[in-house]
VOGU-3710 file (C-alpha; in Angstrom, 3 decimals, decimal comma):
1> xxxxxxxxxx> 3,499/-4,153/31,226  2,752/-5,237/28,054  -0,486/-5,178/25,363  -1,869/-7,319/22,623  -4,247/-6,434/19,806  -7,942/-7,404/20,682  -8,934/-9,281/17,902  -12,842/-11,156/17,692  -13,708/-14,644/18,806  -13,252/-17,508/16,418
11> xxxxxxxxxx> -13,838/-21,438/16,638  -10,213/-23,427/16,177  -10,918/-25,959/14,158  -8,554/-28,749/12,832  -7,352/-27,737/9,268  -6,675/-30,972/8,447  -10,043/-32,411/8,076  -12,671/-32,799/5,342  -13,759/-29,894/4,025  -16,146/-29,261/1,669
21> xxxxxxxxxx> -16,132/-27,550/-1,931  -18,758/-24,828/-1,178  -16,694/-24,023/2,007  -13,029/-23,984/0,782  -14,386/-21,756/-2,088  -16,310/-19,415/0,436  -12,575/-19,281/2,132  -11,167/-18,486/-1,123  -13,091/-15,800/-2,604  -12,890/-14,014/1,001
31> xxxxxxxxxx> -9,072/-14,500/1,288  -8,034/-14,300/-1,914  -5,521/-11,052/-2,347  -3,844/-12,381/0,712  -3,972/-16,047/-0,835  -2,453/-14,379/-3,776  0,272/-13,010/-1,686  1,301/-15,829/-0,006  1,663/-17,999/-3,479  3,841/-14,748/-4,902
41> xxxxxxxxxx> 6,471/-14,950/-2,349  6,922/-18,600/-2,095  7,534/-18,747/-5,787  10,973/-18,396/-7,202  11,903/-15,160/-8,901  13,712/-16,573/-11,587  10,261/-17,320/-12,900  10,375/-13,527/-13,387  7,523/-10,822/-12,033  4,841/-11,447/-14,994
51> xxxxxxxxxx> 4,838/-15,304/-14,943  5,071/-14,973/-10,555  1,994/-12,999/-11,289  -0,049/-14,621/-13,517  1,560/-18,676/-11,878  0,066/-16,928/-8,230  -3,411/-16,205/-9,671  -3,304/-19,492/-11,791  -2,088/-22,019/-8,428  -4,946/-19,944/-5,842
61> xxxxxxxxxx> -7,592/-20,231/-8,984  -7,438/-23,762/-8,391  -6,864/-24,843/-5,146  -10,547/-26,102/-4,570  -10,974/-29,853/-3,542  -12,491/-31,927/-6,549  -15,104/-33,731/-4,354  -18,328/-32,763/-2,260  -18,244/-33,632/1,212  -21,966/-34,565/2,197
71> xxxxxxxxxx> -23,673/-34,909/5,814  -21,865/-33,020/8,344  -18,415/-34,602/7,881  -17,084/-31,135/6,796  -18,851/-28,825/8,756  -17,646/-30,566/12,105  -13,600/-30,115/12,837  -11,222/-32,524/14,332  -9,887/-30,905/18,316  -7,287/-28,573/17,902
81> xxxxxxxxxx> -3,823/-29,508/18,644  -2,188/-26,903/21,302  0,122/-26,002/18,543  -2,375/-24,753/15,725  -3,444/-21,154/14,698  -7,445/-20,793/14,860  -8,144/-20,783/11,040  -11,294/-21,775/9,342  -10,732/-25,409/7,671  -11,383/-24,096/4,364
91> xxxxxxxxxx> -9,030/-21,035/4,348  -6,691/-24,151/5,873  -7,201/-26,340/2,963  -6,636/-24,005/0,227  -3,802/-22,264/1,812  -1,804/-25,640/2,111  -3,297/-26,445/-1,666  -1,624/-23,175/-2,721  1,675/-23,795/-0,434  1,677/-27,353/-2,325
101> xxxxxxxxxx> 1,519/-26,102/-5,900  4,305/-22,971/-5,508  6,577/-25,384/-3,898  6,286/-27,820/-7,167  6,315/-24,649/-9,668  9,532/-24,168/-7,815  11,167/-27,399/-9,177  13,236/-27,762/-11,679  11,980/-29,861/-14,798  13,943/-32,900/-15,123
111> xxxxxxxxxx> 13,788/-35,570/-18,304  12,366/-38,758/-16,767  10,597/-37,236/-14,328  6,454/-36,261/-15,421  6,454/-32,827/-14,944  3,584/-31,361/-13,230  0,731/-28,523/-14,297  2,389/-25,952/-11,937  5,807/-26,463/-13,505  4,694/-25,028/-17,060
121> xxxxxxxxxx> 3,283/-21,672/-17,372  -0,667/-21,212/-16,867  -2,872/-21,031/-19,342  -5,640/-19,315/-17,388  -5,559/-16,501/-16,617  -3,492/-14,905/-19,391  -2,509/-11,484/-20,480  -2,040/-11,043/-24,457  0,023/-8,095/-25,192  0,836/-7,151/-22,038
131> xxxxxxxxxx> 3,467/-7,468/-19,147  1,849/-6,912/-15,450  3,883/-6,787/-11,988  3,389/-5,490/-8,275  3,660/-1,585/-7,934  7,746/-0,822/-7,124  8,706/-0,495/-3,080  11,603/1,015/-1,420  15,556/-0,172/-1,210  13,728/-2,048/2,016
141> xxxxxxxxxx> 11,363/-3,947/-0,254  14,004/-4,418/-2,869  16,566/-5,778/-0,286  14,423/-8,264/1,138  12,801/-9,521/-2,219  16,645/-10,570/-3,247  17,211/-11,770/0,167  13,969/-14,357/-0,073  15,811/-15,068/-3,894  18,549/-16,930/-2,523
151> xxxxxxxxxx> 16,405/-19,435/-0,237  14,729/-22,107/-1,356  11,118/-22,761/-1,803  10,492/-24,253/1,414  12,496/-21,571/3,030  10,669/-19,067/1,913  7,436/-20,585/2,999  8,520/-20,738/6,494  9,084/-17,113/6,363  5,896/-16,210/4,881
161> xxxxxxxxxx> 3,937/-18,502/7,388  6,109/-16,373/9,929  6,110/-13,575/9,202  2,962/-12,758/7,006  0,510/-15,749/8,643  2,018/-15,015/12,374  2,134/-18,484/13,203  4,523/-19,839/15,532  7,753/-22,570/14,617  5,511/-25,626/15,746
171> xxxxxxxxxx> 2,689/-24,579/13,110  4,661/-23,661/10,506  6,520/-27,015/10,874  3,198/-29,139/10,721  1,812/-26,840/7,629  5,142/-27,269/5,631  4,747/-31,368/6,499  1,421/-30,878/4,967  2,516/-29,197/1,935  4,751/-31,936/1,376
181> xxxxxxxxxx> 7,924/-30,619/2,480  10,078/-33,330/3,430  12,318/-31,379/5,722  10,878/-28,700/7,659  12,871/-28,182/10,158  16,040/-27,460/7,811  13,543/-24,981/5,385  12,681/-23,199/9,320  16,797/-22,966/10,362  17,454/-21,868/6,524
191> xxxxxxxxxx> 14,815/-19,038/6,834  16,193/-18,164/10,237  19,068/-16,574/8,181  16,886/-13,702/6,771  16,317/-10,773/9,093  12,864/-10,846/10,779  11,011/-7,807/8,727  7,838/-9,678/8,291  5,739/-6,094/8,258  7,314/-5,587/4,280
201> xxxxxxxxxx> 5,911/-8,322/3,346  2,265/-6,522/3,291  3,895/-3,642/1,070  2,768/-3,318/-2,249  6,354/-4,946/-3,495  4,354/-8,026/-2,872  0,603/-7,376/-3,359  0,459/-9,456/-7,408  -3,419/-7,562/-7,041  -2,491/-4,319/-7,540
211> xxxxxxxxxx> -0,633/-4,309/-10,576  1,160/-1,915/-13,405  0,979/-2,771/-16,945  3,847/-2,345/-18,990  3,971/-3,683/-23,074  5,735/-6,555/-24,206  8,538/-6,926/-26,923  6,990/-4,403/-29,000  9,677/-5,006/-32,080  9,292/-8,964/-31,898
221> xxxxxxxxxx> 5,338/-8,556/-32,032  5,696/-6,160/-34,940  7,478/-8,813/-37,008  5,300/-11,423/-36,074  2,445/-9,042/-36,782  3,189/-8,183/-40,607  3,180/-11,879/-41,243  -0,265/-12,164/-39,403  -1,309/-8,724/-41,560  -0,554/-10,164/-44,773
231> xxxxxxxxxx> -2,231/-13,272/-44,607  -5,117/-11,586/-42,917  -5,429/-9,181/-45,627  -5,475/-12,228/-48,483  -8,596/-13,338/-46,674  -10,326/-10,563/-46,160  -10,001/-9,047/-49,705  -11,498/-12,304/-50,541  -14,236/-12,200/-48,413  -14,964/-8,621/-49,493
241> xxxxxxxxxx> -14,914/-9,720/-53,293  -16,999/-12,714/-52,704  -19,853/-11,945/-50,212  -20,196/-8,279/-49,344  -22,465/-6,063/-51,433  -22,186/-2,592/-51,980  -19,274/-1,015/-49,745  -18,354/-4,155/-47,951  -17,648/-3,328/-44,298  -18,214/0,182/-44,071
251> xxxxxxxxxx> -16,240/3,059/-42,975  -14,726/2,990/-39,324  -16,423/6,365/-38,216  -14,692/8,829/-37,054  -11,634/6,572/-35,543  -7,980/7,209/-37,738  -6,752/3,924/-39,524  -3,928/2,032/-37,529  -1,039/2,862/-36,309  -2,001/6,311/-37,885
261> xxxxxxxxxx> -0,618/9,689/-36,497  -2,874/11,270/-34,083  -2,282/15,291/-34,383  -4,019/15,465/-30,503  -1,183/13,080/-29,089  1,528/14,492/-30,989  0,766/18,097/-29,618  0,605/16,607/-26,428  4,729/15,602/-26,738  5,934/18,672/-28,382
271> xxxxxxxxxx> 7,934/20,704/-25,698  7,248/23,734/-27,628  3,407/23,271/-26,474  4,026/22,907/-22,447  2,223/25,458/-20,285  3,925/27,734/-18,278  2,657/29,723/-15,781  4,452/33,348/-15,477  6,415/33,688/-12,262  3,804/36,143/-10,801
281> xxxxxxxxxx> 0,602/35,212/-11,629  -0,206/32,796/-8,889  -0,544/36,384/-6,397  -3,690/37,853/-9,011  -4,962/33,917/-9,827  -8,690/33,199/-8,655  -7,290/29,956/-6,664  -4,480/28,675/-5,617  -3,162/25,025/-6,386  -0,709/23,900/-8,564
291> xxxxxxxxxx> -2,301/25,110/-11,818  -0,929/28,347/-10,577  2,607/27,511/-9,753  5,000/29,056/-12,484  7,711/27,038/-14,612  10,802/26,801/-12,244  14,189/25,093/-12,616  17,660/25,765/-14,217  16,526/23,181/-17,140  13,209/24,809/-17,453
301> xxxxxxxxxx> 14,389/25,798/-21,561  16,073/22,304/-22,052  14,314/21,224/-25,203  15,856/18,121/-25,705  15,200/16,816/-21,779  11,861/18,084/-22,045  11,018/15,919/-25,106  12,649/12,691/-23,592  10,525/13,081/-20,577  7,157/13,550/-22,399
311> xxxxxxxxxx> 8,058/10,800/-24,785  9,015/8,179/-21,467  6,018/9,242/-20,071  3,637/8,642/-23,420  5,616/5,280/-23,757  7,444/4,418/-20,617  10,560/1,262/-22,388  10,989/-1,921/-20,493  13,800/-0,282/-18,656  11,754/2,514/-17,127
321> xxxxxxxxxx> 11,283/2,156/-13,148  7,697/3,138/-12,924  5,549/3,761/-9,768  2,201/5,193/-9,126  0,079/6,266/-6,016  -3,288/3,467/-5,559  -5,789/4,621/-8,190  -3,875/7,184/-10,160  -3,858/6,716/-14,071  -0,754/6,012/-15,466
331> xxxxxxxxxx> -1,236/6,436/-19,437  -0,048/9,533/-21,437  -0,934/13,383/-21,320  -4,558/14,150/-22,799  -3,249/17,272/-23,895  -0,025/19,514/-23,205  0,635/19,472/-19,928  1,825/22,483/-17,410  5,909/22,435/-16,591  6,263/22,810/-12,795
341> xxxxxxxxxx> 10,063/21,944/-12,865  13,224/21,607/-14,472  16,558/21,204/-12,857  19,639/18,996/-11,828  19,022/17,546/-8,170  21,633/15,640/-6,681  23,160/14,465/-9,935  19,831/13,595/-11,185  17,660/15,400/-13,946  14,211/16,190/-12,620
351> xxxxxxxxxx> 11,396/17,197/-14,308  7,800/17,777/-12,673  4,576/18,194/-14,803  0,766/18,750/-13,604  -2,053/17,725/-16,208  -4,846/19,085/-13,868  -5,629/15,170/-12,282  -1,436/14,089/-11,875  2,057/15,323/-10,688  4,358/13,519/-12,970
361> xxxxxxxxxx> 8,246/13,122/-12,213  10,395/12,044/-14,556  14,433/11,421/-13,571  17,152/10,428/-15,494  21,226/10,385/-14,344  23,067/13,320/-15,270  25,082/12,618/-18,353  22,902/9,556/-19,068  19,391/8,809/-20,758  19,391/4,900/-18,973
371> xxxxxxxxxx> 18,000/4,280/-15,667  15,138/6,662/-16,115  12,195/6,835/-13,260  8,843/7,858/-14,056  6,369/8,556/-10,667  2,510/9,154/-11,117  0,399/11,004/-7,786  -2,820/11,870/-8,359  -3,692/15,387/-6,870  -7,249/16,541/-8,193
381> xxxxxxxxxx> -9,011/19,099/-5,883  -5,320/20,060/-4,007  -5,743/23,341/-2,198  -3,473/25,842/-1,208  -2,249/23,245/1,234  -2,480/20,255/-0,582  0,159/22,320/-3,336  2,550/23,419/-1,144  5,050/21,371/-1,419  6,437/18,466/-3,963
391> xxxxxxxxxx> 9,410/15,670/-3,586  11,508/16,915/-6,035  14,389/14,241/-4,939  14,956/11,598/-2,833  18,750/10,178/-2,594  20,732/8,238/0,509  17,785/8,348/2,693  16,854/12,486/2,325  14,292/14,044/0,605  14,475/17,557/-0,844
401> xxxxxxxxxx> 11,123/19,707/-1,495  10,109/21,698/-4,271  7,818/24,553/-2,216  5,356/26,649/-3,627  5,811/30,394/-4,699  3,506/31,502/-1,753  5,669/29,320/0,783  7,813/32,012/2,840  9,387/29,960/5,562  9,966/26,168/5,222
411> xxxxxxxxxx> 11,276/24,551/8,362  11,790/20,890/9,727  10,687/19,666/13,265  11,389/15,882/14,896  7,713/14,828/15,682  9,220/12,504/17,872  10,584/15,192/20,170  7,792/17,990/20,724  9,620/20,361/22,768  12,431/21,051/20,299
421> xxxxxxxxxx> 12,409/24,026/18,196  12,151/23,113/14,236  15,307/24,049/12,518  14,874/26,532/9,184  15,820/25,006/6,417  17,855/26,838/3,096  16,038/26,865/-0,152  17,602/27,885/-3,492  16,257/30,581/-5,714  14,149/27,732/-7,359
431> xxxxxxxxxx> 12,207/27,242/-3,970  13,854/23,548/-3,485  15,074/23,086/0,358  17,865/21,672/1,551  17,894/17,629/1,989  16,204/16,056/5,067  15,837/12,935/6,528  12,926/10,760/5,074  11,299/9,019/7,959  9,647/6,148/5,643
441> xxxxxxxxxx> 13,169/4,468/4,779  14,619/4,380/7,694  15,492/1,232/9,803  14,058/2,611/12,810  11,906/4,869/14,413  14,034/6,497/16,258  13,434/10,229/14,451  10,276/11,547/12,301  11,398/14,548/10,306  8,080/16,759/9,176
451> xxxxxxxxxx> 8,054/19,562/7,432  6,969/22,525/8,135  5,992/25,106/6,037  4,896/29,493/6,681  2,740/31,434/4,467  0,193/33,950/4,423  -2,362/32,257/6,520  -0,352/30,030/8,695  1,674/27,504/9,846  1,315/24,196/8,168
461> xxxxxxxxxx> 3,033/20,838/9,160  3,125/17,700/6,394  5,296/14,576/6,305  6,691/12,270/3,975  4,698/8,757/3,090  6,597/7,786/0,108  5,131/9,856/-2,393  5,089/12,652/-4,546  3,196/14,714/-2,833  3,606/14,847/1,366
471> xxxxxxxxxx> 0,940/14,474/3,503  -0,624/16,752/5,748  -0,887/16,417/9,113  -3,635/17,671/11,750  -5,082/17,398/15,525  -8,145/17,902/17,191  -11,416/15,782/16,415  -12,746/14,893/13,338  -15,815/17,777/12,691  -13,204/20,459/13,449
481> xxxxxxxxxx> -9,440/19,293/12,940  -6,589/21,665/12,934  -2,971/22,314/12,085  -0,062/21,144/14,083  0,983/24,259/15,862  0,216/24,160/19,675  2,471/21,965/21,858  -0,424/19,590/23,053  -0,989/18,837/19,065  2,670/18,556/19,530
491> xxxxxxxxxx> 2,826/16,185/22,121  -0,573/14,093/20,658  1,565/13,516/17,373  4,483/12,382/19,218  2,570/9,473/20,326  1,255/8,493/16,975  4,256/9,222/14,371  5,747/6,414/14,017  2,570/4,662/13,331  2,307/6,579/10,500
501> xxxxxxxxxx> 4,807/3,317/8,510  1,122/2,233/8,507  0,031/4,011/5,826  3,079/4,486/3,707  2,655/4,264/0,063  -0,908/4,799/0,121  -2,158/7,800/-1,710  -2,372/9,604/1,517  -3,390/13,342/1,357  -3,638/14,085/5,408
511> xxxxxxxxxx> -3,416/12,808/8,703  -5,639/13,565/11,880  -4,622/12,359/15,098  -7,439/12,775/17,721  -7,282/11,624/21,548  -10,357/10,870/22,385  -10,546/9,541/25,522  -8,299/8,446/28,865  -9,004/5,555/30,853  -8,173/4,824/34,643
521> xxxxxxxxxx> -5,970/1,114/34,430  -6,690/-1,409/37,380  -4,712/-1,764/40,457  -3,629/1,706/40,053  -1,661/1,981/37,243  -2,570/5,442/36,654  -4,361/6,475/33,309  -4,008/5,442/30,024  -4,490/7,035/26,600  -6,619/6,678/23,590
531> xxxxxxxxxx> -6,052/7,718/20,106  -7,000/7,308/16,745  -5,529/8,449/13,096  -7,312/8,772/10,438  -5,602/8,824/7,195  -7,798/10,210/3,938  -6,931/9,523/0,560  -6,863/11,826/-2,265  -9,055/9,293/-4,800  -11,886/9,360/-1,621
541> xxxxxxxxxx> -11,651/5,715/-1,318  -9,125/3,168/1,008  -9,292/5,926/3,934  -7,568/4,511/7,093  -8,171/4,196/10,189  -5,797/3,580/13,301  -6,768/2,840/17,123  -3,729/3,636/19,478  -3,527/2,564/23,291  -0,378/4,298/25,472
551> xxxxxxxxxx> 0,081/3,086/28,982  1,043/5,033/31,431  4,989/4,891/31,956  5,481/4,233/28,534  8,010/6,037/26,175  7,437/6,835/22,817  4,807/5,762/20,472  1,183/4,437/21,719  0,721/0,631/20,328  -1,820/-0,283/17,291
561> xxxxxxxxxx> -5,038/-1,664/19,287  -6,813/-2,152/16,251  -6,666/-0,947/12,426  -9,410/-0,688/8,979  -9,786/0,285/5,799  -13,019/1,695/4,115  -14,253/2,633/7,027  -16,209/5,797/8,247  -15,366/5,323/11,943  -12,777/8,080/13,104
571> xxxxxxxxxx> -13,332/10,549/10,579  -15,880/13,763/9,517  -19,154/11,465/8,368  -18,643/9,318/11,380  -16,761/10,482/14,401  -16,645/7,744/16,745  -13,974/4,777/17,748  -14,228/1,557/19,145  -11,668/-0,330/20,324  -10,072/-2,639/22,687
581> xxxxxxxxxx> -6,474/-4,011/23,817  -5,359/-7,079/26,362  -2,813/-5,176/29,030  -0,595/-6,807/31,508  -0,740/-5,231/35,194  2,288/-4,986/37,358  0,825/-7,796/39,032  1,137/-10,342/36,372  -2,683/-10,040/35,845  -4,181/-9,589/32,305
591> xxxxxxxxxx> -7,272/-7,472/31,775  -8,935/-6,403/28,662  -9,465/-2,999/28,145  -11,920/-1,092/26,018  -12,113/2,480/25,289  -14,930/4,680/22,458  -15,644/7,841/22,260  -18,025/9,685/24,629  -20,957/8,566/22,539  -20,925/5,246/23,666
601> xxxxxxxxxx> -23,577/4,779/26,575  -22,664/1,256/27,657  -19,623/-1,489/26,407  -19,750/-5,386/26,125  -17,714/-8,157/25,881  -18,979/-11,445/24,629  -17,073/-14,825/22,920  -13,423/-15,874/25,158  -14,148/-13,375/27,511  -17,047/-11,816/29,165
611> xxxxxxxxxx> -18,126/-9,015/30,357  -20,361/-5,593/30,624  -19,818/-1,440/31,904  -21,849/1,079/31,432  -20,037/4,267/29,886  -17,422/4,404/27,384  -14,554/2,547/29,193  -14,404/-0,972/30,186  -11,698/-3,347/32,039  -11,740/-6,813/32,828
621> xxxxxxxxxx> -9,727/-9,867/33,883  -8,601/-12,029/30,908  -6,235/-15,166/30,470  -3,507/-14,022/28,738  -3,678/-14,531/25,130  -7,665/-14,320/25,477  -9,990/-13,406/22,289  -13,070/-11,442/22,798  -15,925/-9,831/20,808  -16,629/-6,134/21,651
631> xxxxxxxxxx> -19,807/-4,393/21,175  -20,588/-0,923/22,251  -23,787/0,706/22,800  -25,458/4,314/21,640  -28,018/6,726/23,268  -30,456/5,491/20,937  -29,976/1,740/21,600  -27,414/1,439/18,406  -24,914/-1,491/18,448  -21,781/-0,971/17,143
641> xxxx> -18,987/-2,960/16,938  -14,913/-2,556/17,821  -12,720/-1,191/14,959  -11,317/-3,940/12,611
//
């Protein structure tokens, strides 16, 4: 037995026909971070991350067709060959547009050749005084960027239509025929040499929309500055002689001159002015988060590291590898911040601040100041839960916590395998555990290593994401969730871990899995199960939200029937799912199924496939491969429609 996503009706137009300029820019403006994506990845890195960045925005910004297509010559498509994807013609048309251009910005300039607009860099848009690139992935990311580096263009276009476009060999020839490719089946055979693992290419690595800014040659733009200065200054001491009364321009305020020394930002780097919290006085403090936790760490009275690591983080060099959770300010300390940690970690200097809104880590090599790392997590409103733990270090695949002076027990369990008793794991005097798997960088999901941790109140469980700070996880639904401790939460998580990859990397603060409903299968098949994870953010914002469908006979983890972002559904303000799957019977016959929570009175299918039940489940025969609209239906006449 098998399943597919559900996803909602669409017309299949021909993408090679007319199209109009309102359309294709319609098309645009909806697709354009993934447009953006696609033109980042097909463009060679020797180009370097800035100029991939600003070329991608530059080759999608103008993509549109130069003409107007009147009457109804673009609004009615060619028939769709059997080999097509069902696209709208003007996402079609600019996507090949794009394809074109990153192809040519690929080329090499040659001296009696015309060289082309995409060859030279763009001149809109443009960043003055500033260097911008994708947020930093893994050593998965990392590997498969220098993997797509040794391709050529049209190489790496067949893997992004592959893999990131999920279009099949036969499209992805006729698209790179379009773009002007002259040999597509060689570009298809040469990406057939890079390892199929398409899901990285969504991973921020590769996202030139969410970006980090770093300065440019800061010495080189000084000297070319006091030139500027001086010749400036002749004309404005001019101007100020010649045609200014009185006092000229004025005094700035309140602001300092240039380049002046701020006494606010200096305190702010002087190790002598870090907070430290006294190693008791989180037990008499009126809460308890990491504004309580005390000053820990064999380095905690290093002067000389501490000073390097405020000064990276006030001015993170070209050589820094920086990374930051979605939404999180990277820019220097408003004030002195509070030390959390100082120590040696697995050959590897670690330092941990808190400013009140951020965790900052900065790492540097033992015996070494080069190939420093500087990570950013925002944690505003953490409670005692949200502060109980911190990656202090993560080397050769394991992770090590830094736990929180009201942690008593810390302990790791296998989600994947409920029944097994976690394993107690050995902290030092410091309160940093032993190393553990991380499940987010390994090649499989064959193991999901959580963490569990004891104190006063309870048993927590939380789980690593990628981040500073780990994730907690909880069961039960959403009004009323609750920790992992019973062996049905147990069980319920085993069938939703590894879906969890989902929301790597994304700010996550918790996790709630909720089944929240079973449905009998056709012909017998026995019952299947519905779930849904919610995953909330700690900026408020990007929350999301997973439906999960497990057959019955099936080992491990339930599939993904259907996945958002920004939405309420699943979660405290709005508890209930919709969503739907195609599923394979014994028999060879395909059905869709459809599942919501118990407040769904009636469920609908409309588009490919048609069909009605009252209630909150719903099965019926499909063509395999079929594409349906589902509705569901409230007490109070309220249409809703399926996750997405």
């Amino acid at each position: 037995m098998s399943t597919q996503e559900l996803a909602p009706s669409s017309p299949v137009p021909d993408s090679s026909g007319p199209v109009d300029v309102e359309q294709a820019e319609a098309a645009l403006v909806e697709h354009y971070p993934r447009l953006v994506r696609i033109a980042y990845l097909v463009l060679p890195p020797s180009l370097g991350r800035n100029r991939r960045v600003l070329t991608a925005h530059a080759l999608v910004q103008r993509a549109l067709p130069r003409r107007r297509v009147h009457g109804t010559a673009g609004a009615v498509p060619g028939a769709r060959r059997a080999t097509e994807d069902a696209v709208d013609p003007g996402y079609a048309y600019v996507r090949g547009e794009v394809l074109r251009q990153a192809l040519i910005a690929g080329l090499p300039l040659r001296r009696r050749a015309l060289p082309h607009r995409a060859q030279f860099p763009p001149l809109l848009p443009h960043v003055w005084g500033l260097r911008l690139f994708p947020r930093a992935g893994g050593a998965d990311e990392l590997a498969l960027d220098q993997r797509l580096s040794a391709l050529s263009g049209p190489a790496r276009a067949a893997y992004v239509l592959r893999g990131l476009e999920r279009q099949g060999d036969p499209e992805v020839l006729r698209v790179l025929a379009a773009a002007g490719v002259e040999e597509p089946a060689a570009a298809l055979g040469e990406a057939d040499g890079v390892e199929a693992r398409y899901a990285l290419l969504e991973s921020p690595e590769f996202d030139p929309c969410s970006l980090q800014a770093r300065p440019t040659d800061l010495m080189r733009r000084r000297q070319h500055g006091r030139a500027a200065a001086a010749a400036a200054a002749a004309l404005l001491v001019c101007g100020a002689l010649l045609g200014l009364p009185g006092d000229g321009w004025g005094r700035n305020g309140a602001a300092a001159p240039a380049y002046a020394r701020n006494p606010a930002a200096e305190a702010a780097l002087d190790p002598a002015g870090v907070k430290r919290i006294g190693p008791a006085d989180w037990r008499y403090a009126s809460r308890t988060d990491f504004s309580v936790w005390p000053a820990r760490g064999g380095l905690a009275g290093d002067t000389a590291l501490l000073r390097r690591a405020l000064a990276v983080w006030a001015r993170p060099g070209p050589t820094v590898h920086a990374s930051a959770t979605p939404a999180t300010p990277v820019g220097p300390p408003m004030g002195p911040p509070q030390l959390l940690f100082a120590g040696e970690v697995d050959a590897v200097r670690v330092v941990l601040f808190f400013d009140g809104l951020r965790v900052v880590r900065y790492a540097e090599p033992v015996g070494s100041t080069s190939g420093a790392a500087l990570d950013f997590a925002r944690t505003d409103g953490a409670d005692a839960v949200g502060s109980a733990a911190l990656v202090v270090s993560r080397a050769a695949g394991n992770v090590r916590y830094l736990t929180a002076p009201w942690v008593t027990e810390a302990a790791v369990r296998d989600l994947l395998v409920p029944a097994k008793a976690a394993r107690v794991l050995v902290r030092d005097r410091y309160g940093v555990t032993e190393p553990i798997p991380s499940p987010v960088t390994a090649r499989s999901c064959t193991r999901w290593s959580a963490l569990r941790l004891r104190d006063a109140t309870g048993e927590r469980l939380l789980t690593d994401l990628g981040e500073l700070a780990p994730a907690r996880l909880t069961s039960g639904p959403p009004g009323r969730p609750a920790d992992v401790t019973g062996g049905a939460a147990r069980e319920e998580w085993a069938r939703a871990a590894c879906q969890l990859l989902a929301v790597r990397s994304h700010g996550v603060r918790s996790v709630n899995s909720w089944a929240y409903t079973t449905q009998r299968l056709p012909e017998g098949a026995g019952s299947a199960e519905w779930l849904c994870a919610r995953a909330e953010t700690w900026r408020g914002t990007g929350n999301r939200s997973l439906a999960l469908f497990r057959a019955p006979g099936t080992t491990g983890t339930a599939a993904l029937a259907a996945r958002s972002e920004g939405s309420a559904a699943c979660g405290a303000r709005d508890p209930r799912v919709l969503a739907g799957v195609v599923w394979q019977a014994r028999s060879g016959q395909w059905y869709v199924l459809a599942a919501g929570s118990e407040d769904f009175t009636s469920l609908a299918l409309s588009g490919g496939v048609r069909g009605r039940a009252d209630g909150h489940v719903l099965a019926v025969k499909a063509a395999q491969g079929s594409r349906a609209d589902l509705t569901g239906t409230l007490a109070d006449g309220t249409r809703l429609h399926a996750l997405r």
